[in-house]
N, C-alpha and C positions, 0 to 999 in steps of 0.2 A: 149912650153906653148901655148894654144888655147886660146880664147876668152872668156871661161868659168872660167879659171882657173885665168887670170887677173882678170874678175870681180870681183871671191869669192875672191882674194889677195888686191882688193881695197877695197872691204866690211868689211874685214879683220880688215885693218888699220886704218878705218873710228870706226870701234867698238872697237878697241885699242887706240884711240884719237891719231896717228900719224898723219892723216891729219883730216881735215872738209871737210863737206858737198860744202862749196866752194870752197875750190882747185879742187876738181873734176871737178866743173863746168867751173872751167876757164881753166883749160886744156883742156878742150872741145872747147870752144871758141876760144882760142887760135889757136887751131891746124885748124879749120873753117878759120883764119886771115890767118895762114901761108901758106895753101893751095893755097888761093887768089894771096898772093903774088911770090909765086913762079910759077903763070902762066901770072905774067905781064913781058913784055920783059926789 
């Protein structure tokens, strides 16, 4: 699965009302926090 194919599968669900407009966004953010923390020692 490409990049293309998650996005049209998140747009997907977003227009199925399996998630919102904010889940998406915190899973973004999220993934921005975990980053961080897995390069402090």
């Amino acid at each position: 699965m490409n990049i293309v194919d998650v996005i049209s599968l998140i747009n997907q669900m977003q227009s199925d009302g399996v998630i919102e407009r904010y889940a998406i966004g915190g899973a973004v953010g999220a993934t921005f926090h975990l980053e961080f923390l897995s390069d402090t020692p």
